[in-house]
Backbone as a chain_set.jsonl record, in Angstrom:
{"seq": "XXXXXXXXXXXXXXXXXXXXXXXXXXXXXXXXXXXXXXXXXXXXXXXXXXXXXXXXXXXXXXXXXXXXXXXXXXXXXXXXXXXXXXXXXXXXXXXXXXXXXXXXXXXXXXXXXXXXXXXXXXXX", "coords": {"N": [[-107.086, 17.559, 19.5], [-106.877, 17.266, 22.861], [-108.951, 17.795, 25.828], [-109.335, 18.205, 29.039], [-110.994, 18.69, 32.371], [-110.932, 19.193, 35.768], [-112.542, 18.377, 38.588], [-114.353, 18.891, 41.064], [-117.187, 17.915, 42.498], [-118.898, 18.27, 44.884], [-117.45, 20.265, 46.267], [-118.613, 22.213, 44.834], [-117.6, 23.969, 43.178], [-117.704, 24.883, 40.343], [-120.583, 25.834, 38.645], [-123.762, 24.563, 38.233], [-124.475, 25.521, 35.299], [-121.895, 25.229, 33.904], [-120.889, 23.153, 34.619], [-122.506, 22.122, 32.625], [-122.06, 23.161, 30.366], [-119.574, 22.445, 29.854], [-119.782, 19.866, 29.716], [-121.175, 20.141, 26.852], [-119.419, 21.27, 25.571], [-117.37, 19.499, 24.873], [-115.683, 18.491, 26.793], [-113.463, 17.019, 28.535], [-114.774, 15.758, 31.999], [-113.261, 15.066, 34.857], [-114.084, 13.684, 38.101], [-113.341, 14.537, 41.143], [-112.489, 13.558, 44.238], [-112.699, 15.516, 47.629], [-110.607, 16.0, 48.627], [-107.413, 17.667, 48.545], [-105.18, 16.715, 47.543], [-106.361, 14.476, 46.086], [-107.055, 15.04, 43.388], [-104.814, 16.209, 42.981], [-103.06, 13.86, 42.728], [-104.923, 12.241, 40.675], [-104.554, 14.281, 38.289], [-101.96, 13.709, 38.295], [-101.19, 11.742, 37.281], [-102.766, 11.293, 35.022], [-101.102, 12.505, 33.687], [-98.705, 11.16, 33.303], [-99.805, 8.869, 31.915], [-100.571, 10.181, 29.634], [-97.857, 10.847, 28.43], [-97.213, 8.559, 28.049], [-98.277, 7.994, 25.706], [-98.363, 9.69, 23.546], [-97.007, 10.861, 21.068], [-93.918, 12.875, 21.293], [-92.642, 14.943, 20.477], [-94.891, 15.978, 18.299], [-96.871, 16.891, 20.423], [-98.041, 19.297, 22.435], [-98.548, 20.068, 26.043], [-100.597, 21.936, 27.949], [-101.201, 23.265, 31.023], [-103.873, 24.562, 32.96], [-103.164, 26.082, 35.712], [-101.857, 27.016, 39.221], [-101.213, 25.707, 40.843], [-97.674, 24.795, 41.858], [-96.967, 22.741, 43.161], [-97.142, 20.548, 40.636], [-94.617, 20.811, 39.272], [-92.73, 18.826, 39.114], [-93.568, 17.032, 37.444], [-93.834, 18.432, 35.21], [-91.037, 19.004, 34.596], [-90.57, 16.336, 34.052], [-92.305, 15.912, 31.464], [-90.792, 17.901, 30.008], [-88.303, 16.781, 30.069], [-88.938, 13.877, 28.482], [-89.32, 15.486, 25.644], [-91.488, 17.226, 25.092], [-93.661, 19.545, 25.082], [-94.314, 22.216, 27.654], [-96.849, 24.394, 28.639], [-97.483, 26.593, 31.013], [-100.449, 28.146, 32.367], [-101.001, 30.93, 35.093], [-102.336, 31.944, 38.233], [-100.603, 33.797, 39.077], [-98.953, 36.949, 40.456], [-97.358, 38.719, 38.227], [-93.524, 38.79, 37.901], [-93.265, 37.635, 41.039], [-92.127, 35.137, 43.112], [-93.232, 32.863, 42.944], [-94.351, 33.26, 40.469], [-91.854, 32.969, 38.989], [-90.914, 30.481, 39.684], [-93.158, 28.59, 38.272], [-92.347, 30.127, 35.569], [-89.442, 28.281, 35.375], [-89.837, 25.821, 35.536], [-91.253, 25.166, 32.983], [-91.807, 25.619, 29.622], [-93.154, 27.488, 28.764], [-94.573, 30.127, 30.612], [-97.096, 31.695, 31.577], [-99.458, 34.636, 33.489], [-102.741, 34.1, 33.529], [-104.99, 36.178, 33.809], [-103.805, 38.013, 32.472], [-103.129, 36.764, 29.998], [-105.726, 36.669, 29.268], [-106.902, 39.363, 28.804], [-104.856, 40.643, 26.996], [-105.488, 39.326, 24.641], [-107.957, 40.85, 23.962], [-109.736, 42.632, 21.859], [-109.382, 45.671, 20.495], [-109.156, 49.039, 22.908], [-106.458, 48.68, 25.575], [-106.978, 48.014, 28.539], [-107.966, 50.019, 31.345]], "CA": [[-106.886, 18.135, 20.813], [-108.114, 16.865, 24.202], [-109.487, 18.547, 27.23], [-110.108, 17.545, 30.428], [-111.541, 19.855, 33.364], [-110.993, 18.171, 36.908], [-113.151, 19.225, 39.552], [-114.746, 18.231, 42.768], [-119.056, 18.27, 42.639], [-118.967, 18.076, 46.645], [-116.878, 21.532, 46.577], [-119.003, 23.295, 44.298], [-116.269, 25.184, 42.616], [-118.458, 24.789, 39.482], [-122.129, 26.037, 38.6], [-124.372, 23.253, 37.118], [-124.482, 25.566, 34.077], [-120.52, 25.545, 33.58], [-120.377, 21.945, 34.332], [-123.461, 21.359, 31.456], [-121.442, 24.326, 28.903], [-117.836, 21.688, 29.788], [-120.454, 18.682, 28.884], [-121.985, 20.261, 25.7], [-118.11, 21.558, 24.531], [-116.735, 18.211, 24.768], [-114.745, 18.492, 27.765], [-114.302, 15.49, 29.93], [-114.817, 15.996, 32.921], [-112.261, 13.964, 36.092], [-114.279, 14.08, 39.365], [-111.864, 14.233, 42.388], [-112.399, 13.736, 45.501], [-112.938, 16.199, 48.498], [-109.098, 16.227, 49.388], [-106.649, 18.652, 47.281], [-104.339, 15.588, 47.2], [-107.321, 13.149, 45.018], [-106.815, 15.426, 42.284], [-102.805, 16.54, 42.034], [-102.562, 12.28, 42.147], [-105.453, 12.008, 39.244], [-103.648, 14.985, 37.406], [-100.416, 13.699, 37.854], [-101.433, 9.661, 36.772], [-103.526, 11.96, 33.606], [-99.974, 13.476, 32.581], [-97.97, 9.64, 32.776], [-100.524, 8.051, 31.372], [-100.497, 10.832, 28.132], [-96.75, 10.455, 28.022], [-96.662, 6.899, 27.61], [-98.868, 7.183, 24.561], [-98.447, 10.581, 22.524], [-95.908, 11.875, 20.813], [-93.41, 13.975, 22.072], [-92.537, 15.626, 19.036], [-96.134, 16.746, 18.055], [-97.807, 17.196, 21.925], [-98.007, 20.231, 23.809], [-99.373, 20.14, 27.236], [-101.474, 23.245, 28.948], [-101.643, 23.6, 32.038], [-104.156, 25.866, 33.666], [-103.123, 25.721, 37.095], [-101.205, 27.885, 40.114], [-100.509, 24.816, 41.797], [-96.681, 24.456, 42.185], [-96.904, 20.74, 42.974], [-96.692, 20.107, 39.604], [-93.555, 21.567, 39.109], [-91.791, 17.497, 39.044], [-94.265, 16.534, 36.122], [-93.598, 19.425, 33.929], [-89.544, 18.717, 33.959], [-90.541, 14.799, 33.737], [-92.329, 16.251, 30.182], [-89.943, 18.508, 29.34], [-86.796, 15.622, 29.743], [-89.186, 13.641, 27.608], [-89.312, 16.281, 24.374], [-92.649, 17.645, 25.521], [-93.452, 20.699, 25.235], [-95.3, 22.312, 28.761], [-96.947, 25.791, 28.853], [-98.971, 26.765, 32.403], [-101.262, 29.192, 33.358], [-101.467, 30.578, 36.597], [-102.949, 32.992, 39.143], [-99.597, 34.347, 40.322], [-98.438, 38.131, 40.303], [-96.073, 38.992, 37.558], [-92.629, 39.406, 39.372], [-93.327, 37.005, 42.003], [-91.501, 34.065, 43.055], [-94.306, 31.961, 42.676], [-94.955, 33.145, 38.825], [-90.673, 33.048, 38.453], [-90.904, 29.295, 39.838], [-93.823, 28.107, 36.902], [-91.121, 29.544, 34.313], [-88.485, 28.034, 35.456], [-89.959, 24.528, 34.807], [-92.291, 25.007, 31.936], [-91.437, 26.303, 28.577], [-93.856, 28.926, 28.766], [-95.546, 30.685, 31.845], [-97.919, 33.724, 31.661], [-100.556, 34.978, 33.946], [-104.236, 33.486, 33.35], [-105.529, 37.063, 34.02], [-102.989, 39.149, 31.661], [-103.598, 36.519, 28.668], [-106.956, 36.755, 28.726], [-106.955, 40.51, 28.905], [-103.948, 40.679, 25.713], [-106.767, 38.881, 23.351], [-109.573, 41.112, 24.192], [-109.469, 43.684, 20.86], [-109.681, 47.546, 21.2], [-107.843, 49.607, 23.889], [-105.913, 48.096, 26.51], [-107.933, 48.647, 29.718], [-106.822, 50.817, 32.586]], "C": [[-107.759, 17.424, 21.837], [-107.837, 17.892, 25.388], [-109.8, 18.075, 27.746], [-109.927, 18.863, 31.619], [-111.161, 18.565, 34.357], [-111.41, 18.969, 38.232], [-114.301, 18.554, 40.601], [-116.361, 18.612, 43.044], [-119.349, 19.015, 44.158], [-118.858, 19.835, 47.023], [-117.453, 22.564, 45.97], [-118.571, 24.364, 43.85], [-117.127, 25.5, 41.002], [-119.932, 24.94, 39.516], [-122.308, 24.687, 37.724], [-124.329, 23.811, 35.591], [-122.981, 25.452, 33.369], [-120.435, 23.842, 33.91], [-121.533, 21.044, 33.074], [-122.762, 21.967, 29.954], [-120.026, 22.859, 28.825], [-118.675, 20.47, 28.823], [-120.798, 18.809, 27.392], [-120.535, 20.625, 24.972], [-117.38, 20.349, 24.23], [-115.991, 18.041, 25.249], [-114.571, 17.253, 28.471], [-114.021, 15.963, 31.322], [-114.153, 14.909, 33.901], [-112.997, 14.296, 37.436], [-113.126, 13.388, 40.004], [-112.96, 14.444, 43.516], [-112.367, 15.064, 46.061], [-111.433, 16.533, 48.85], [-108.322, 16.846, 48.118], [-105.909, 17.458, 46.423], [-104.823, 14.778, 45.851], [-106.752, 14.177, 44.112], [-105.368, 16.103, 41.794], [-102.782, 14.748, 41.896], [-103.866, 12.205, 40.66], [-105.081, 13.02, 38.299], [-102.687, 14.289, 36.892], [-100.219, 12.216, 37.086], [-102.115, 10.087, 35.363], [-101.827, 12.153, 33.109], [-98.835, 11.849, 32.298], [-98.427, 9.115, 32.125], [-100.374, 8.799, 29.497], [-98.721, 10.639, 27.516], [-96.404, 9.277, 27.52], [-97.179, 6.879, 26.086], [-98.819, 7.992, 23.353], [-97.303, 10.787, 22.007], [-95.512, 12.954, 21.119], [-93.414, 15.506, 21.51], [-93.829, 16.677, 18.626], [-97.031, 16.979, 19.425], [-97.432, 18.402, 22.673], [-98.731, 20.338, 24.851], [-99.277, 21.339, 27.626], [-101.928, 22.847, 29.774], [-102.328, 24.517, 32.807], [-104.274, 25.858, 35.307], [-102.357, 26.656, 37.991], [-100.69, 27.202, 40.757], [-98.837, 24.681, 41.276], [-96.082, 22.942, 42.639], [-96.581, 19.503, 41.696], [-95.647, 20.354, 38.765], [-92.456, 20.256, 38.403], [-92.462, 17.23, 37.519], [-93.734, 17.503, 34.859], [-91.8, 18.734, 33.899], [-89.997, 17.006, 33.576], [-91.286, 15.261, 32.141], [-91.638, 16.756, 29.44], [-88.708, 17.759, 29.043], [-87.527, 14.446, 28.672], [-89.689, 14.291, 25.994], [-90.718, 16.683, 24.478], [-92.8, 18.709, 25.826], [-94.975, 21.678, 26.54], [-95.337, 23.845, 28.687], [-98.006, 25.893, 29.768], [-99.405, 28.299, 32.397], [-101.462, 29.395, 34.232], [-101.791, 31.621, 36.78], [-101.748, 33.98, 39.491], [-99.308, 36.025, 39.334], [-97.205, 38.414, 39.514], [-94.883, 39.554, 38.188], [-92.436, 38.212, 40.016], [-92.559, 35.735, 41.841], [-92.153, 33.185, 42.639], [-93.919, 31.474, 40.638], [-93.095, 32.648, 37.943], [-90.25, 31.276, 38.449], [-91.416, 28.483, 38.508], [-92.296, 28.373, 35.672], [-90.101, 28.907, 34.303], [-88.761, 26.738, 35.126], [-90.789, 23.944, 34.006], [-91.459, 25.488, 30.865], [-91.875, 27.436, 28.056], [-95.063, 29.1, 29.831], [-96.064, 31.926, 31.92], [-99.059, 33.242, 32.722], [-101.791, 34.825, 33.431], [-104.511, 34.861, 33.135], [-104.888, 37.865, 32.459], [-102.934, 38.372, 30.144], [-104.919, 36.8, 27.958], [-106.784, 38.425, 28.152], [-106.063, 41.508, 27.293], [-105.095, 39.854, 24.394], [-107.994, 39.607, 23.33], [-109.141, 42.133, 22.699], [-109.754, 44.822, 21.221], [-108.561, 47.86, 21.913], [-107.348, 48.971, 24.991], [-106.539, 48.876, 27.88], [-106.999, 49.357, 30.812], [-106.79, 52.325, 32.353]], "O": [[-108.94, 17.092, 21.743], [-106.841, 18.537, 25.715], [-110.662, 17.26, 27.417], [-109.03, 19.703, 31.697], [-111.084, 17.382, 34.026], [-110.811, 19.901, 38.768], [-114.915, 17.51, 40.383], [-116.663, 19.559, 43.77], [-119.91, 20.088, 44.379], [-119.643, 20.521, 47.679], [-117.125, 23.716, 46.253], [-119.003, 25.502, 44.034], [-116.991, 26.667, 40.635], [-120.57, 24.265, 40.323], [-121.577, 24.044, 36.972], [-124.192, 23.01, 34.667], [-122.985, 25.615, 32.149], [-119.657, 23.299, 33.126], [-121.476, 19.863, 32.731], [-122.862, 21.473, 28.831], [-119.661, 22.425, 27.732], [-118.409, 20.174, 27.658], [-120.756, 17.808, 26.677], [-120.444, 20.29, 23.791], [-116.748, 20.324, 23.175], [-115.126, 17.398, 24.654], [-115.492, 16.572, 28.923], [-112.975, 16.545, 31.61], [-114.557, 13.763, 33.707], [-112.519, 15.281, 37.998], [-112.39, 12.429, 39.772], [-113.916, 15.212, 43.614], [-112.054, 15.95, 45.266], [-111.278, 17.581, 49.477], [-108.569, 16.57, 46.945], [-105.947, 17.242, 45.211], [-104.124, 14.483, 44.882], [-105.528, 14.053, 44.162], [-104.968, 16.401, 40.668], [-102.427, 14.356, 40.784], [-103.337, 12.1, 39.553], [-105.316, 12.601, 37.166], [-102.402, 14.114, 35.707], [-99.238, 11.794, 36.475], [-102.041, 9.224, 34.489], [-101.559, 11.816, 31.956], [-98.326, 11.589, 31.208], [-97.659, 8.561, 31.339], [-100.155, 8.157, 28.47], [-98.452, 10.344, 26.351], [-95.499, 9.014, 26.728], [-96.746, 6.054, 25.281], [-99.087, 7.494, 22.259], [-96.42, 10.913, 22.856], [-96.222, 13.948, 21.27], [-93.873, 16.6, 21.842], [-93.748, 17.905, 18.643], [-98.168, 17.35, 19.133], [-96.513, 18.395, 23.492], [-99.837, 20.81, 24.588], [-98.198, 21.925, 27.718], [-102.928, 22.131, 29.727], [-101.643, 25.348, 33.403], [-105.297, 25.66, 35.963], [-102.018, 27.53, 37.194], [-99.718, 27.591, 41.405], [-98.776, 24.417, 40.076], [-95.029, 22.339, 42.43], [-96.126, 18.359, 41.677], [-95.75, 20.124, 37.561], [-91.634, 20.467, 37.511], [-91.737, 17.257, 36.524], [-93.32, 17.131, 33.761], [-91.538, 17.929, 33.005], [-89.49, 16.616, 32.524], [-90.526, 14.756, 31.314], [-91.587, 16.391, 28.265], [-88.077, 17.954, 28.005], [-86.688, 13.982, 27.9], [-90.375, 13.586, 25.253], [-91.249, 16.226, 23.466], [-92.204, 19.129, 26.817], [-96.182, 21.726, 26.303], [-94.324, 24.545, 28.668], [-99.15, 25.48, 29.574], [-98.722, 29.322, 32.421], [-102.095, 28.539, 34.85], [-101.721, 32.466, 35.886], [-102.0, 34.953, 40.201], [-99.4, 36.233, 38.124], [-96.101, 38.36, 40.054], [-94.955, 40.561, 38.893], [-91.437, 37.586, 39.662], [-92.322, 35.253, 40.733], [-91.599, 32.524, 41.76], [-93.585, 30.507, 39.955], [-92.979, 32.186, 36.808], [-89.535, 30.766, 37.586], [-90.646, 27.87, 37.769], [-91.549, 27.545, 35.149], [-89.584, 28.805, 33.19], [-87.94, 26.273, 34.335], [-91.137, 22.763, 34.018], [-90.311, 25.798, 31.185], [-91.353, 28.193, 27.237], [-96.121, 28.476, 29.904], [-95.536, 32.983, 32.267], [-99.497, 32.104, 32.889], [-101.975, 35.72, 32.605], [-104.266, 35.062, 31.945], [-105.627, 38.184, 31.528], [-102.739, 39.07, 29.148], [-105.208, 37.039, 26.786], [-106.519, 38.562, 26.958], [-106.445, 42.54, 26.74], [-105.118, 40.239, 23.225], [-108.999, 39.148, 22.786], [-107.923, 42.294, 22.619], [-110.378, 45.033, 22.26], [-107.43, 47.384, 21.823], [-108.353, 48.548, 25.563], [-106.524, 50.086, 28.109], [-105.792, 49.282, 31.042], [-106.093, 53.045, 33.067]]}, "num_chains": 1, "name": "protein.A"}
């Protein structure tokens, strides 16, 4: 399995201890740029670049993302036998979250997976 985190120092979206926990798990880390753009183009040049070289057959790509921009990449995996499952922020229901399934193979809520693995009673 590989992991890669991609995230922007500048923007401070990350604590130093969460970007030393990504370092010590064996994450790699992609700095991007200050602009949203630097990182959907170093995403989207990460997901051609893995296509050219993995197998289709045995590769599933995870996405943990909300962005909708990547909506072209996922069918460009999925027309190559690639199997794409995202995570996102969006409201079960919503057009947003109805968009992700429509060009992934599997789309759940970030929030409502985590929450389905916790053991015990279902909160609420």
């Amino acid at each position: 399995m590989r992991y890669s985190a991609f995230h922007c120092p500048q923007k401070r979206t990350l604590s130093r201890k969460q970007v030393a926990d990504l370092d010590q798990g064996g994450i790699e880390q992609v700095i991007t740029g200050q602009k949203r753009e630097d990182a959907d183009r170093k995403i989207g040049s990460r997901i051609t670049q893995e296509m050219n070289v993995l197998p289709s057959a045995a590769t599933d790509f995870v996405v943990i993302s909300s962005d909708l921009d990547f909506r072209h990449h996922y069918m460009s995996l999925r027309n190559a036998g690639f199997k794409v499952h995202v995570l996102h922020c969006h409201p079960s229901g919503s057009e947003a979250a109805a968009a992700a399934a429509l060009h992934a193979d599997s789309a759940s809520n970030w929030s409502e997976e985590i929450v389905s693995m916790i053991p015990g009673p279902a909160p609420g």
